[in-house]
MARNU-375610 format. One record per residue: residue in one letter; z negated, y negated, x negated of N, C-alpha, C in turn. Coordinates in steps of 0.05 Angstrom, whole numbers, plus 5000, padded with zeros to 4 digits. Atoms other than C-alpha are relative to their C-alpha. Example, Ala and Ser with C-alpha at 12.3 -4.5 7.8 and 13.67 -1.06 7.14 Angstrom:
2
A500050244982484450904754500049764982S500150245016485750214727498649785015
% end
This chain:
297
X502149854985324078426737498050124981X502550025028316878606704499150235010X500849815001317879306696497550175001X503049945013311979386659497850075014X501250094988307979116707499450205026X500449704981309879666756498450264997X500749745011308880296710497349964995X503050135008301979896690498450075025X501149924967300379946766499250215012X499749754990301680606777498250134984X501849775019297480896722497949915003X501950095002292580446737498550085027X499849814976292380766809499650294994X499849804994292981396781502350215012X499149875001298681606802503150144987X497249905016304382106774502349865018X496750014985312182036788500550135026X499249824978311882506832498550005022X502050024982305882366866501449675028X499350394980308181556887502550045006X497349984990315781776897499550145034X499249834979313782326954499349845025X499850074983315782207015502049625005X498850264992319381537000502550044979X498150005016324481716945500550304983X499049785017327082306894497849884975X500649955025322582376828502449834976X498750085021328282226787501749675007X500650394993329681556835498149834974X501550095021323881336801499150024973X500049965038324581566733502049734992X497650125007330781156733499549764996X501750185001327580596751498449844983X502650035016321680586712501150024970X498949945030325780806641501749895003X497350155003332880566653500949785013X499850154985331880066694502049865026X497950044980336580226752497749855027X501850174977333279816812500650175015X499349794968333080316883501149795018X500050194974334780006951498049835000X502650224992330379426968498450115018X501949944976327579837029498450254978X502149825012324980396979497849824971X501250175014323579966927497149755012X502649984986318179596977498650175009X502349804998315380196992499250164982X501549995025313380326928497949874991X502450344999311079656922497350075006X501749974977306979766977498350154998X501549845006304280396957497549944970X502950115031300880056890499449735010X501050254994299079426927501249784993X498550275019304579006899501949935021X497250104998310078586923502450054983X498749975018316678606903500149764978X500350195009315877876891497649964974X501250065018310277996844501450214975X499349945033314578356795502449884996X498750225017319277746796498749814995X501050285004313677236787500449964971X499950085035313877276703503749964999X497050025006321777256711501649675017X498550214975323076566755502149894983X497750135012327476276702501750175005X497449724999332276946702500650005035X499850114966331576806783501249855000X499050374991333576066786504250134984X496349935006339676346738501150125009X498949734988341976926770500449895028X498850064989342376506832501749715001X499450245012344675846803504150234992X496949795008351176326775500650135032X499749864989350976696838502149785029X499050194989352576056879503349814985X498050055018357475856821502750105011X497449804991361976466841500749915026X499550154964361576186923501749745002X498150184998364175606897502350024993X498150035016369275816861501750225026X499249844968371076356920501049795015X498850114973371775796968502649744989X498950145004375575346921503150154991X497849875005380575936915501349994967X500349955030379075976836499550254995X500249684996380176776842498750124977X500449825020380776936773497149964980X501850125007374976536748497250165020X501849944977370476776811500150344994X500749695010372277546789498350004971X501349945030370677516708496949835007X502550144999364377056730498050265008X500749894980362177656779499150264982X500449745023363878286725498249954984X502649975020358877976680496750025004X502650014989353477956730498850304998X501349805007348978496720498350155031X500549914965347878816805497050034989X503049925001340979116779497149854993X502350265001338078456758498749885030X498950194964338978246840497850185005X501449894982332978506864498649765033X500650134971331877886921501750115021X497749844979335378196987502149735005X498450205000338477496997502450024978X498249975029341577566921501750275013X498449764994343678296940502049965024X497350084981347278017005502649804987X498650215009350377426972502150184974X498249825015353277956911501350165021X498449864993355478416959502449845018X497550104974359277867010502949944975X497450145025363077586940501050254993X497949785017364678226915501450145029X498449904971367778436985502849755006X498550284991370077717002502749964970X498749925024373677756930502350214999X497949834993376578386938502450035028X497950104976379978137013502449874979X498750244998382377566988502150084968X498250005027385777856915500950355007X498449754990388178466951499450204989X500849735010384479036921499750165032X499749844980384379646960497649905023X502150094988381079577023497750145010X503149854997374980127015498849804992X502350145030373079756952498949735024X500950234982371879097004498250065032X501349964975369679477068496350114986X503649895002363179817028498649874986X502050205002360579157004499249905029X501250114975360878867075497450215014X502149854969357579497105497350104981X502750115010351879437044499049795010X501250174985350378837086499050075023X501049954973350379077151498250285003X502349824990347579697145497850124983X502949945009342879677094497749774992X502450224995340079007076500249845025X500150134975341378637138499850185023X498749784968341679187192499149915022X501150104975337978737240503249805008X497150284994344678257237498149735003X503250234993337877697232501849704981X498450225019343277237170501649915002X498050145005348076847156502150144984X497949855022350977407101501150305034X499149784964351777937179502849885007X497750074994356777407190502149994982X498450135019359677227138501850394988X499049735010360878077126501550075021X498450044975363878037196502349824996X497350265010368877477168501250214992X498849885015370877857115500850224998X498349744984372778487155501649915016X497950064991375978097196502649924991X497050205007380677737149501250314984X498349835013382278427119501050045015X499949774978383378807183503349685005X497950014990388478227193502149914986X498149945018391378207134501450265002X498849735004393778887136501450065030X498150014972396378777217497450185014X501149934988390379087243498449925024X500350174985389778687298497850085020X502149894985384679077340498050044985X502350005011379579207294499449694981X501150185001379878507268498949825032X502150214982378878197336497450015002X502649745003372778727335497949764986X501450175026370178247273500349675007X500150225007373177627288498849845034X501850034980369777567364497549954993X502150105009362877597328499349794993X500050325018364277087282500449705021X501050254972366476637343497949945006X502450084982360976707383498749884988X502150105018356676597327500749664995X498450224999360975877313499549795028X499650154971360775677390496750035002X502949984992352875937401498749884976X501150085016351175537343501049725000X497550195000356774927350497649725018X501150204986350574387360500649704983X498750365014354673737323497550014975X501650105020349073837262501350214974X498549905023353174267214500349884975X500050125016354873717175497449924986X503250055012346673577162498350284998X502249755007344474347146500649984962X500550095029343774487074502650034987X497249945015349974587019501450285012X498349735004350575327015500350055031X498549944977350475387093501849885017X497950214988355274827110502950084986X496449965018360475047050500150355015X499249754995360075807085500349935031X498650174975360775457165502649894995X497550184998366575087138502250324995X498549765005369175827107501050155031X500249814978368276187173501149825017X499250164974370875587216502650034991X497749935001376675617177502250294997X498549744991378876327174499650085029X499250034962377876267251501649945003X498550094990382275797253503450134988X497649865009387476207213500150225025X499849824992385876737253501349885034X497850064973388376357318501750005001X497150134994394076147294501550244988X497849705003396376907277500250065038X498949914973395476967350501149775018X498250164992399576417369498149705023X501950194981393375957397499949744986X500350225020395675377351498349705011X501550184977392674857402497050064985X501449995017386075137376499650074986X499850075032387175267313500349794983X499950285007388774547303497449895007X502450104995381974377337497850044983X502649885021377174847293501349834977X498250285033381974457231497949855002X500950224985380073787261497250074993X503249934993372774047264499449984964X500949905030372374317196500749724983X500550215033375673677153497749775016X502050234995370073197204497350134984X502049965010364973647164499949974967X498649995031369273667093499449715000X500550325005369272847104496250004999X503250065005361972777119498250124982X501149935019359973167061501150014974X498450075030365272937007500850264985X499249755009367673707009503149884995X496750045000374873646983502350324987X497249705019377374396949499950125026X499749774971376774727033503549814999X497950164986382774057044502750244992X496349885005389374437002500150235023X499649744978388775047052500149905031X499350144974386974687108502249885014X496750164996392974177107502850245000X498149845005397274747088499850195024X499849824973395375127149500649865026X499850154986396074497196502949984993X497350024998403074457172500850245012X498449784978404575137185499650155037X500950024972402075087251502949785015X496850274982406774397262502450215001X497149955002412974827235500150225026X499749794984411075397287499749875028X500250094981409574947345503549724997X496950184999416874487327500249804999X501350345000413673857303502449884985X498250135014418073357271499650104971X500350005030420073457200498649884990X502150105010416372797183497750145002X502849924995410373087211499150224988X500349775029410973707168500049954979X498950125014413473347112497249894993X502450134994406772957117498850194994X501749765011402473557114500350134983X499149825031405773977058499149794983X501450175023404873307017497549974998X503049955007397773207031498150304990X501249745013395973967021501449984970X498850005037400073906955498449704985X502150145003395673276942497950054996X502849895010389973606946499250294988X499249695023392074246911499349954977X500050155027393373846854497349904992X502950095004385873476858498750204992X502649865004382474086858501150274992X499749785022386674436810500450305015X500349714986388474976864502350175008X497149895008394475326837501450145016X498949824979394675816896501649815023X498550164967396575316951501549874982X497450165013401374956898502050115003X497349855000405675496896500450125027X499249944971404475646974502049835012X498950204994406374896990503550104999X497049935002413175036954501750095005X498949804985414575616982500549965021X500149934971413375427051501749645000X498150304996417174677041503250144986X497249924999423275067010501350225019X499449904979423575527068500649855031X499250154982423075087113503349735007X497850155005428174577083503150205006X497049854999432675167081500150095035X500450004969431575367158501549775025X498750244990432574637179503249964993X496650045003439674567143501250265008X498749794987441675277169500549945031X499950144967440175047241502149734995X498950234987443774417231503650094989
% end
């Protein structure tokens, strides 16, 4: 961002710190800013803008390479999030620098990973609720994106991780509707980053059924999600998927083969895509089972 270019603005206007802060920020907001280069909110930070005739966009036009990187890495981490590459997707994340992120898009997309991150690797669950609700209630507060939902996911999947079953339905009702009021068969033909975060949200749906015992459709949203994983040669969503379609068979009383069948293909595609977590799920959930079946018999 082309600091410079601001303070240059402002003097060239005429006015002091104190003069272009009032009424839209604290004095020392904009000291901070302007010398140490802490970035404000995006909503005060355009009305700054605004007040010297600028965009925010014109004090990233001299920076587009440091742009293209910052979301080029930023999409990196998404992938590595959905391919359940945790520890790689955190140290990627700690080196990012939040105050470089001045696009509101960039600022949603850091805050859903560093939320969606902390669900999913079990950090406390403030640290994960006050990225989501930097989405909702300060850059998105219209709920107008795709990151509204996706911060609605990822309260949901805490809320039911932890057995909080009422305040995830709360979260994971949104996310439906949004799924069904959108569910026009072209999923598979929108662009990368919104087809690999549809396939995210279709599938923690479908987990989320089959905690409430709706395996019928939870096998259907499945079904749904690998006809979009095939038609786009997605293959690191398959180890979780298969591994959740089994434990669906074992809970609905499917044949062993037919379990048996699924643990191998999720352990098949564990292995492809290097996805250590469902390797050692597979195992766990094929030596429980094995042991289960010879206790019953």
């Amino acid at each position: 961002m082309d600091i410079k270019k601001f303070i240059r603005q402002r003097k060239a206007l005429g006015y002091s710190q104190i003069a272009l802060s009032q009424g839209i920020c604290t004095q020392s907001t904009l000291s901070k800013f302007e010398n140490n280069g802490k970035v404000p909110s995006l909503s005060i930070l355009d009305q700054l803008c605004r007040r010297l005739g600028l965009t925010i966009d014109d004090l990233n036009r001299d920076d587009e390479t440091t742009v293209c990187y910052l979301r080029a890495t930023l999409n990196g981490i998404e992938e590595n999030l959905m391919a359940e590459h945790f520890p790689q997707a955190l140290k990627q994340l700690d080196q990012l620098d939040a105050t470089t992120l001045t696009a509101s898009q960039d600022r949603m997309q850091y805050y859903y990973l560093r939320g969606m991150l902390a669900t999913l690797t079990n950090q406390p669950g403030s640290a994960a609720l006050f990225n989501f609700t930097k989405i909702l209630e300060e850059l998105d507060e219209r709920h107008q994106t795709i990151y509204s939902q996706l911060a609605y996911l990822g309260s949901g999947v805490l809320y039911a991780r932890q057995g909080s079953m009422d305040q995830a339905d709360f979260f994971f009702a949104k996310v439906i509707n949004y799924l069904q009021a959108n569910a026009n068969g072209k999923w598979a033909h929108t662009s990368k980053e919104r087809y690999l975060r549809i396939i995210s949200m279709m599938y923690y749906a479908a987990e989320y059924h089959a905690l409430n015992h709706r395996l019928a459709i939870s096998d259907r949203v499945l079904t749904e999600t690998i006809n979009i994983c095939a038609t786009n040669h997605v293959t690191y969503f398959m180890p979780r998927i298969k591994l959740l379609l089994a434990n669906n068979a074992i809970a609905a009383g499917m044949s062993t083969d037919a379990v048996d069948q699924l643990l191998d293909e999720a352990m098949v595609f564990a292995r492809f895509n290097r996805n250590s977590v469902v390797q050692v799920q597979v195992a766990a959930v094929r030596n429980n089972y094995h042991k289960e079946i010879k206790h019953r018999s």
